[in-house]
PDB file of N, CA, C and O in Angstrom:
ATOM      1  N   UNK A   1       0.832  -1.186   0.000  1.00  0.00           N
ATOM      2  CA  UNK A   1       0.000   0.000   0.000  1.00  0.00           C
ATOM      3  C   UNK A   1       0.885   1.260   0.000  1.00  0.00           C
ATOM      4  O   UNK A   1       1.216   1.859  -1.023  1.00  0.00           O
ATOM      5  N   UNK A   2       1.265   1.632   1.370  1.00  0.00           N
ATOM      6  CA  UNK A   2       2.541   2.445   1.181  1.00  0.00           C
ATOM      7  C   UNK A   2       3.429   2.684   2.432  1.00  0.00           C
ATOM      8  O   UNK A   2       3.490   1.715   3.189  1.00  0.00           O
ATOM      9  N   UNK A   3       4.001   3.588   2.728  1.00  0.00           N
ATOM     10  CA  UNK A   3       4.889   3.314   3.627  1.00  0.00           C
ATOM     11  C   UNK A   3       3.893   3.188   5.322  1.00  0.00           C
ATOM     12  O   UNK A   3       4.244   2.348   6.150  1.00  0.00           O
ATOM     13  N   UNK A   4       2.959   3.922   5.536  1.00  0.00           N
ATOM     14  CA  UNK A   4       2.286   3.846   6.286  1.00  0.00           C
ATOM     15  C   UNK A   4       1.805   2.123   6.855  1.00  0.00           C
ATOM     16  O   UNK A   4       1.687   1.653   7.987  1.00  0.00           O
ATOM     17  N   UNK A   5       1.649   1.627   5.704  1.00  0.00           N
ATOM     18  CA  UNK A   5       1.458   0.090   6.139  1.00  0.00           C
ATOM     19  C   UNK A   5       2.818  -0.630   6.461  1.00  0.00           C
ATOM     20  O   UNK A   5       2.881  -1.577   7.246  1.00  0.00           O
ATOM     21  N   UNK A   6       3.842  -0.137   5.831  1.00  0.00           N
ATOM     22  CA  UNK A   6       5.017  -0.905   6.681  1.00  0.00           C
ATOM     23  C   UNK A   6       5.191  -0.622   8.390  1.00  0.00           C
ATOM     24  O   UNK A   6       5.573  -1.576   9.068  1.00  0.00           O
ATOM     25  N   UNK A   7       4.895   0.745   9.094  1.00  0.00           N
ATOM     26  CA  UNK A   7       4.751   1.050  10.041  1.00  0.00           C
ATOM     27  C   UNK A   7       3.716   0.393  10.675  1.00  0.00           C
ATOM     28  O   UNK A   7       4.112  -0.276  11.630  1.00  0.00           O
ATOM     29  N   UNK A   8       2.527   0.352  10.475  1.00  0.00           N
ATOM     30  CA  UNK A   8       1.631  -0.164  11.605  1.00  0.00           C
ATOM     31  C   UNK A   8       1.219  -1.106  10.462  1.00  0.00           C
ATOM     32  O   UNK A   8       1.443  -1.128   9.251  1.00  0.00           O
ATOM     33  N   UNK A   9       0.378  -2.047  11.510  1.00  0.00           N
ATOM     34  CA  UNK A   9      -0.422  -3.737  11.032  1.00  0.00           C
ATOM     35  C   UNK A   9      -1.806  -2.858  10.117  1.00  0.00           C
ATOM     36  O   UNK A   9      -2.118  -1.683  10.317  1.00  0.00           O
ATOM     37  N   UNK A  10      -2.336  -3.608   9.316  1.00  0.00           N
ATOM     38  CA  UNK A  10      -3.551  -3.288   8.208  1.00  0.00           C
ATOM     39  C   UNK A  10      -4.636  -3.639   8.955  1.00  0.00           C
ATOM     40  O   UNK A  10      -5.280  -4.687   9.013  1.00  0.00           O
ATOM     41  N   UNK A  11      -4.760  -2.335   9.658  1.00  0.00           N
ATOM     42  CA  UNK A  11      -6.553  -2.721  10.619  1.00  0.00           C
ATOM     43  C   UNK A  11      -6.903  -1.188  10.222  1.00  0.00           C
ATOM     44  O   UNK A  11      -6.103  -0.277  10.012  1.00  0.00           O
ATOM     45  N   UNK A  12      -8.472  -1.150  10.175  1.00  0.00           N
ATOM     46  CA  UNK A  12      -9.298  -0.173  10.146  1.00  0.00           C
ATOM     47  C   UNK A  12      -9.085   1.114  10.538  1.00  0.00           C
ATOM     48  O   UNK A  12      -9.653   2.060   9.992  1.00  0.00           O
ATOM     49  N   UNK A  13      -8.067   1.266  11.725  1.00  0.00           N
ATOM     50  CA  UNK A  13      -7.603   2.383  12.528  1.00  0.00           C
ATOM     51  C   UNK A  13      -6.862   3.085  11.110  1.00  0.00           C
ATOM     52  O   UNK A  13      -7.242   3.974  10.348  1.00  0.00           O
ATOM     53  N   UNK A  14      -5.389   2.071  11.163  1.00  0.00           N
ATOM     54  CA  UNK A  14      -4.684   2.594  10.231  1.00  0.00           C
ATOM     55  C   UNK A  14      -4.635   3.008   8.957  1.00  0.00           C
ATOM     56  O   UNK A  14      -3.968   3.890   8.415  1.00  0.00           O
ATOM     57  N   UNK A  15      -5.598   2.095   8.469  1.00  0.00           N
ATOM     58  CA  UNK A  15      -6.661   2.755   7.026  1.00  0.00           C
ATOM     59  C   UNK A  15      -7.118   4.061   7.057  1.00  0.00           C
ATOM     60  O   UNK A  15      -7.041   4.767   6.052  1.00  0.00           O
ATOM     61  N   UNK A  16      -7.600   4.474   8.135  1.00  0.00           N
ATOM     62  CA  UNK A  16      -8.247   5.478   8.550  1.00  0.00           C
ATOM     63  C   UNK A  16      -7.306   6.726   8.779  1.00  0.00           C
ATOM     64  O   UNK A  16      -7.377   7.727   8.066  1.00  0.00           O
ATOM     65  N   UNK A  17      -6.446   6.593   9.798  1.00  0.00           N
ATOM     66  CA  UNK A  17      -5.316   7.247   9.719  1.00  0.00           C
ATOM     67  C   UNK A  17      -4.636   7.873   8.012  1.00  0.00           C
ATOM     68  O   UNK A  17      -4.754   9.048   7.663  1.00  0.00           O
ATOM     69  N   UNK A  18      -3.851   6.626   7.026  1.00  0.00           N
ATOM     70  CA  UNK A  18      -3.333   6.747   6.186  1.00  0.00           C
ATOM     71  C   UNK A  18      -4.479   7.643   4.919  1.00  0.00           C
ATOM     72  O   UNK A  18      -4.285   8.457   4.016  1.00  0.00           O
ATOM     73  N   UNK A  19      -5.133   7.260   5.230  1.00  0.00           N
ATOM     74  CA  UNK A  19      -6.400   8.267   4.266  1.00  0.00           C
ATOM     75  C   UNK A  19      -6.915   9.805   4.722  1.00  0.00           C
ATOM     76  O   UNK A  19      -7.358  10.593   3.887  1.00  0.00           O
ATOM     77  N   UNK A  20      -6.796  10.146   6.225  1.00  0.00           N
ATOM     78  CA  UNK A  20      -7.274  10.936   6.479  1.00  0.00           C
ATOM     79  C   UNK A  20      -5.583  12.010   6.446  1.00  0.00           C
ATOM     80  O   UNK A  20      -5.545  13.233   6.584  1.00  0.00           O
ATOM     81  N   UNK A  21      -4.574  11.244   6.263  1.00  0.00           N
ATOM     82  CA  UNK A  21      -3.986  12.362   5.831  1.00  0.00           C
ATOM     83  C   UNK A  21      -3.629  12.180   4.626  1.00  0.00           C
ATOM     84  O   UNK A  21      -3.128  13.158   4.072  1.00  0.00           O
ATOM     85  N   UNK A  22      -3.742  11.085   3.949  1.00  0.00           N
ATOM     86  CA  UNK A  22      -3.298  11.322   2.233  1.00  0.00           C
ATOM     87  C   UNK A  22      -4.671  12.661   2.009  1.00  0.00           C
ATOM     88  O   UNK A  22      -4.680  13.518   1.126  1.00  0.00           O
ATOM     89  N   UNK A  23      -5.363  12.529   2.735  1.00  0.00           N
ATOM     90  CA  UNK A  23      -6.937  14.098   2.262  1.00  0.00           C
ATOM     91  C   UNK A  23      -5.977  15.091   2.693  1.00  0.00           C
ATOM     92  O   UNK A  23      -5.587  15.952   1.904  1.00  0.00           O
ATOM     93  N   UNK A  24      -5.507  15.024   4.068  1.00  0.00           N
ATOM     94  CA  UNK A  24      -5.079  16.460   4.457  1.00  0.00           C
ATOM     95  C   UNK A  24      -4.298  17.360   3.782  1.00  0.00           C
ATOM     96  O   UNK A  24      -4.347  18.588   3.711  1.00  0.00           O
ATOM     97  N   UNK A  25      -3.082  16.001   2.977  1.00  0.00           N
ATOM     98  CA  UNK A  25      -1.920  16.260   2.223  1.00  0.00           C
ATOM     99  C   UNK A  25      -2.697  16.869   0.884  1.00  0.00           C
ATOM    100  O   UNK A  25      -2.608  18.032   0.492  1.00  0.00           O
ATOM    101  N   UNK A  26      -3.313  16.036   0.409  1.00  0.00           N
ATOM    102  CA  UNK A  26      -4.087  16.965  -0.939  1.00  0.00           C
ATOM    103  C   UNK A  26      -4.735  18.425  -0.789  1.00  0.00           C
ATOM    104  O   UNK A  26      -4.412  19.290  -1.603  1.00  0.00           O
ATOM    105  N   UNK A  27      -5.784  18.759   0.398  1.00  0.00           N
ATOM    106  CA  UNK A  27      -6.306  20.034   0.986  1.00  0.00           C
ATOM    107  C   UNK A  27      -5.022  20.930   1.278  1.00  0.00           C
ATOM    108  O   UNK A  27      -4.945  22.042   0.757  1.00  0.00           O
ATOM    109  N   UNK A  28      -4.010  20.446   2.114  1.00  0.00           N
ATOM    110  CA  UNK A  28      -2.634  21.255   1.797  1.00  0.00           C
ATOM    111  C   UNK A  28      -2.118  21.706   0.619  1.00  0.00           C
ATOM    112  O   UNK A  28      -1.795  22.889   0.505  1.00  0.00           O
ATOM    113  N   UNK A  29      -1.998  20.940  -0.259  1.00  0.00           N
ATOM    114  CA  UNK A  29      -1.482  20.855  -1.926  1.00  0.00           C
ATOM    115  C   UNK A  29      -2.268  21.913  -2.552  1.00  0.00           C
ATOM    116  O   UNK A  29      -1.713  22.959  -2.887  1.00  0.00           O
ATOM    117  N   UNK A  30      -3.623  21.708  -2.752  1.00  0.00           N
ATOM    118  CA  UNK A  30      -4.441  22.401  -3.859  1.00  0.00           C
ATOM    119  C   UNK A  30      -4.777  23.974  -3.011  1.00  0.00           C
ATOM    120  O   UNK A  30      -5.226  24.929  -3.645  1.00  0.00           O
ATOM    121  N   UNK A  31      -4.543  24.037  -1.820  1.00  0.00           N
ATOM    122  CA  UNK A  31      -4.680  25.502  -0.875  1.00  0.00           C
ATOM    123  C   UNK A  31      -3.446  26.217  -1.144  1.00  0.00           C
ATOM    124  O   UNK A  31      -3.539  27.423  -1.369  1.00  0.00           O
ATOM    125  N   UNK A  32      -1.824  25.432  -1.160  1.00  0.00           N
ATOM    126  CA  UNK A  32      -0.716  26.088  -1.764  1.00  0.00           C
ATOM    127  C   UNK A  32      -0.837  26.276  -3.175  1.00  0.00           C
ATOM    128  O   UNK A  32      -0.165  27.180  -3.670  1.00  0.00           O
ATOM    129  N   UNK A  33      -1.499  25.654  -3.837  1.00  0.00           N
ATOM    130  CA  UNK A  33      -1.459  25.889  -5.198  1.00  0.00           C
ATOM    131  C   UNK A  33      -1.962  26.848  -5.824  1.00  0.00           C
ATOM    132  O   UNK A  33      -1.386  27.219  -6.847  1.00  0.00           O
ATOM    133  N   UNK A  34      -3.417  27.655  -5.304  1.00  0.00           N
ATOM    134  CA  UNK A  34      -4.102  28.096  -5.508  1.00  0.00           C
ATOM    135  C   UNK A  34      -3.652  29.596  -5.036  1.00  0.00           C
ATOM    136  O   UNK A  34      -3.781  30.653  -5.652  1.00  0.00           O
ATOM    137  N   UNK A  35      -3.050  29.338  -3.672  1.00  0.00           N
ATOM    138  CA  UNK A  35      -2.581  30.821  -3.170  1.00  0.00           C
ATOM    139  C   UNK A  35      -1.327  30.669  -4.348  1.00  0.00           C
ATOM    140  O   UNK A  35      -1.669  31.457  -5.229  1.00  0.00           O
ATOM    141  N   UNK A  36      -0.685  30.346  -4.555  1.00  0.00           N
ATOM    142  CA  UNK A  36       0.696  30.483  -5.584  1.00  0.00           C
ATOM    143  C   UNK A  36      -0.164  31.106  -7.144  1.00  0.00           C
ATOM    144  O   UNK A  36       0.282  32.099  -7.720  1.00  0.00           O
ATOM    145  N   UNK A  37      -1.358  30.389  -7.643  1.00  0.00           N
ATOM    146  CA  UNK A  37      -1.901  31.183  -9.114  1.00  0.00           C
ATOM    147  C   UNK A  37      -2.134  32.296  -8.577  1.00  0.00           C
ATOM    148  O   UNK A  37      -1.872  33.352  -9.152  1.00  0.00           O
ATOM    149  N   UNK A  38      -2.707  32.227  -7.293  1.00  0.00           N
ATOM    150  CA  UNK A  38      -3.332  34.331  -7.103  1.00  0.00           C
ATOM    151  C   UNK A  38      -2.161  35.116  -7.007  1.00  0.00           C
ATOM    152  O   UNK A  38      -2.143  36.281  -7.403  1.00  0.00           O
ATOM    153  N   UNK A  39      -1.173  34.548  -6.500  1.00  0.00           N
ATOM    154  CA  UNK A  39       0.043  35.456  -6.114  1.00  0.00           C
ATOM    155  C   UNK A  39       0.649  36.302  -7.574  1.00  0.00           C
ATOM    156  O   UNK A  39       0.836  37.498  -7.801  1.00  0.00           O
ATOM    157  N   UNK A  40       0.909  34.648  -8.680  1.00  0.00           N
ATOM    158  CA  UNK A  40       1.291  34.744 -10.037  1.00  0.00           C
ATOM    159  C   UNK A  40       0.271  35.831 -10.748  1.00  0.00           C
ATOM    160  O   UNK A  40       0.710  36.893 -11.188  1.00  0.00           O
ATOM    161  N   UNK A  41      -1.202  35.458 -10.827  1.00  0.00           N
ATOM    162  CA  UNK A  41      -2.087  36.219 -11.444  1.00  0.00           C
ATOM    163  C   UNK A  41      -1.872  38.160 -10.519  1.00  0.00           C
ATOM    164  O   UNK A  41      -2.040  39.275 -11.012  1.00  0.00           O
ATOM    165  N   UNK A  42      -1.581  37.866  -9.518  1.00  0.00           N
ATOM    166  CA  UNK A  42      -1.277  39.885  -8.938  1.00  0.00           C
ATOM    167  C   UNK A  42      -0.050  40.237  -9.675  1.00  0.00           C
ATOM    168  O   UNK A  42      -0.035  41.307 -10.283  1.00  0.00           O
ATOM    169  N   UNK A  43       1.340  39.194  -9.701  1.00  0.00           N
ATOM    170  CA  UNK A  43       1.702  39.727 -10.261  1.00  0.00           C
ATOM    171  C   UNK A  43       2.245  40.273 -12.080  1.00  0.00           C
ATOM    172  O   UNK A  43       3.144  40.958 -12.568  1.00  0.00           O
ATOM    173  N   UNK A  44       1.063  39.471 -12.576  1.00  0.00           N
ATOM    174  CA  UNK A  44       1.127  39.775 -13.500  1.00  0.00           C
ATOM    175  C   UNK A  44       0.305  40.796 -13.903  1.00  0.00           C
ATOM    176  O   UNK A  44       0.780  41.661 -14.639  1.00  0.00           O
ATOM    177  N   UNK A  45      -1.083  40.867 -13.484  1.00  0.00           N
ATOM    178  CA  UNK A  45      -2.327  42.414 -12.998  1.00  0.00           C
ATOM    179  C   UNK A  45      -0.816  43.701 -13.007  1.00  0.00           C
ATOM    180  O   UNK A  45      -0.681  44.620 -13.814  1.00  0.00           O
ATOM    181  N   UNK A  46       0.084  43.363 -11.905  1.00  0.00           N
ATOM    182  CA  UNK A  46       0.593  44.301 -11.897  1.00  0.00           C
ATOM    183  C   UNK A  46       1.578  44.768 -12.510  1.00  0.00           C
ATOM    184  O   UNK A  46       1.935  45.910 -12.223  1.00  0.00           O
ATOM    185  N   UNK A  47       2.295  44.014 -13.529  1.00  0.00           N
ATOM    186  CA  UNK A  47       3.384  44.189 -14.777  1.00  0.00           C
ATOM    187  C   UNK A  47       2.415  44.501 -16.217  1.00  0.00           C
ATOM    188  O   UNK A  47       2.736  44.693 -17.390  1.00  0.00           O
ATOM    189  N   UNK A  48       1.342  44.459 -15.645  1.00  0.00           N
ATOM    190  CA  UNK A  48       0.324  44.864 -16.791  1.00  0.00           C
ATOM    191  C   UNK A  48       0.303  46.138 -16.912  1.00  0.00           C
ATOM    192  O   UNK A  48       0.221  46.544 -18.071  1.00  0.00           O
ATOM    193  N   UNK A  49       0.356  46.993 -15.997  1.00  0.00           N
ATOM    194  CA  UNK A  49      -0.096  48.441 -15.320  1.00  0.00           C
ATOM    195  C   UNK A  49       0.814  49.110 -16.429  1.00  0.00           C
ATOM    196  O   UNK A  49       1.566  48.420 -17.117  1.00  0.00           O
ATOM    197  N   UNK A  50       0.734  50.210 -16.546  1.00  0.00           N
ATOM    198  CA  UNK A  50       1.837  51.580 -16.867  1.00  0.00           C
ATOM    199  C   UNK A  50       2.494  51.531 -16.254  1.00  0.00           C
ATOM    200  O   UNK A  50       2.285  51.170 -15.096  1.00  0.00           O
ATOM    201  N   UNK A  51       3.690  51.883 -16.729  1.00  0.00           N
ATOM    202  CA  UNK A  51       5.234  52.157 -16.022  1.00  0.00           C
ATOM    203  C   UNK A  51       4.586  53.654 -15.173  1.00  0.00           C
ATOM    204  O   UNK A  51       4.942  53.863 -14.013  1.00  0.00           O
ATOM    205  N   UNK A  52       3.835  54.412 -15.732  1.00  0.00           N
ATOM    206  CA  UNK A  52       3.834  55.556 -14.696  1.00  0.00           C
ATOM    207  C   UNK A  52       2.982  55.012 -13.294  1.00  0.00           C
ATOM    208  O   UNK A  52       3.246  55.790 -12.377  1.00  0.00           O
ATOM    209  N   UNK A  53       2.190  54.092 -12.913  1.00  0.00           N
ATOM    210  CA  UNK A  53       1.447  54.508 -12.014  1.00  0.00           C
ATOM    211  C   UNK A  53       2.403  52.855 -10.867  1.00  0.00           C
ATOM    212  O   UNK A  53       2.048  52.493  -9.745  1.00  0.00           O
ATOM    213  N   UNK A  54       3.613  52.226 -11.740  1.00  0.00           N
ATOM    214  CA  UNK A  54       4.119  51.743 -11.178  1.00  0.00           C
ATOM    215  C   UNK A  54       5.202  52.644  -9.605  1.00  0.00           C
ATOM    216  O   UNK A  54       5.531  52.304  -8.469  1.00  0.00           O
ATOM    217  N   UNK A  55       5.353  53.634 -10.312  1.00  0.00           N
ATOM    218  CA  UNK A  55       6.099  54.745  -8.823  1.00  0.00           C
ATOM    219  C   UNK A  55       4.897  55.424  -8.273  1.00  0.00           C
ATOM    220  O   UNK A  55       4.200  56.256  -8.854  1.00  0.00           O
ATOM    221  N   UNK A  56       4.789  55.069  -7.372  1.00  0.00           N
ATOM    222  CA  UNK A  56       3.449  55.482  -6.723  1.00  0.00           C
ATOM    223  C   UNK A  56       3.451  54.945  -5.270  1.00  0.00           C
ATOM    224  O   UNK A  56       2.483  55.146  -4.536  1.00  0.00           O
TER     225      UNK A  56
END
């Protein structure tokens, strides 16, 4: 399965365990990912702008 099952025996607990953070790890993933496009998308909004209202 994966490394999680080499650590503990294959009972219900540990199923439970190994899934509820392979979710957490994904909800982590796609929350960094998403703040990283908004960051990319501001700064491109803002290389969009005029050079004049860039000194400001």
């Amino acid at each position: 399965m994966s490394w999680f099952s080499n650590a503990f025996p294959v009972t219900p607990l540990a199923l439970g365990l190994e899934i509820s953070f392979a979710v957490l790890l994904l909800i982590a993933l796609t929350g960094f990912l998403n703040h990283h496009y908004h960051f990319i998308s501001q700064i491109r909004d803002w290389v969009s702008l005029p050079a004049s209202q860039h000194t400001g």
